[in-house]
C-alpha positions, 0 to 999 in steps of 0.5 A: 771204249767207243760208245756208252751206247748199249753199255751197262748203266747203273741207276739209283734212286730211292724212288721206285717210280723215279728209276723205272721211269729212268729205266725205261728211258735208257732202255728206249736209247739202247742202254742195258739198266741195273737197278739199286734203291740206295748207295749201298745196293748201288755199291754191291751190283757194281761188285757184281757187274764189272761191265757197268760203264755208267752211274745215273744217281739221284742226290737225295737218298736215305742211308750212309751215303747220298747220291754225291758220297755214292759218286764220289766212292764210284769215281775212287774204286773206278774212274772209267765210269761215267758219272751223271747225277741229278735231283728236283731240288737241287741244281747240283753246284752246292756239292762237291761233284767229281770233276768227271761227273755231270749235272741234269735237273729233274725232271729230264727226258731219254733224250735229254740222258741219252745225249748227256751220256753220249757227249761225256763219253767223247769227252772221255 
């Protein structure tokens, strides 16, 4: 894969606000956005869209598993994904992230995810 650019970018979060926010700021960047409202919804469209090629996911999230259990299930079923993970609260170093996946604090901008993906992408 050259670019995450116009890739497919899979965003959860539980807060329907948060995720039209996040999805409008990737579309702007040219990234194409499939939505989920928990890890569970999250799992089933990544059975759907073999072409997803990115994970945005917010930590905190009600169901059996949390935006970390999310990335980590991700990362064993496919690797190749890109993993970028965020929350309001935390700063991420508490959870035991896989070694792919990266940090960024709410609240962040387009750029600020464009650029994040951009560079875990030349570090794949």
């Amino acid at each position: 894969m050259n670019a995450i650019s116009k890739s497919v970018i899979l965003v959860v979060d539980d807060d329907p606000l948060v995720r039209v926010h996040s999805q409008f700021a990737l579309e702007d960047a040219g990234y194409e956005v499939v939505e989920a409202g928990n890890a569970a919804d999250a799992l089933a469209r990544l059975d759907e869209r073999p072409d997803i090629a990115a994970l945005f996911t917010d930590i905190r999230m009600p169901g059996t598993l949390d935006g970390v259990g999310l990335a980590k299930a991700i990362h064993a079923r496919r690797p190749d994904i890109s993993i970028l993970v965020t929350s309001g609260v935390e700063d991420g170093s508490e959870h035991a992230l896989p070694d792919t996946a990266h940090f960024v604090r709410k609240p962040y901008t387009g750029v600020q995810l464009s650029q994040l993906l951009d560079k875990m992408d030349g570090a794949a």
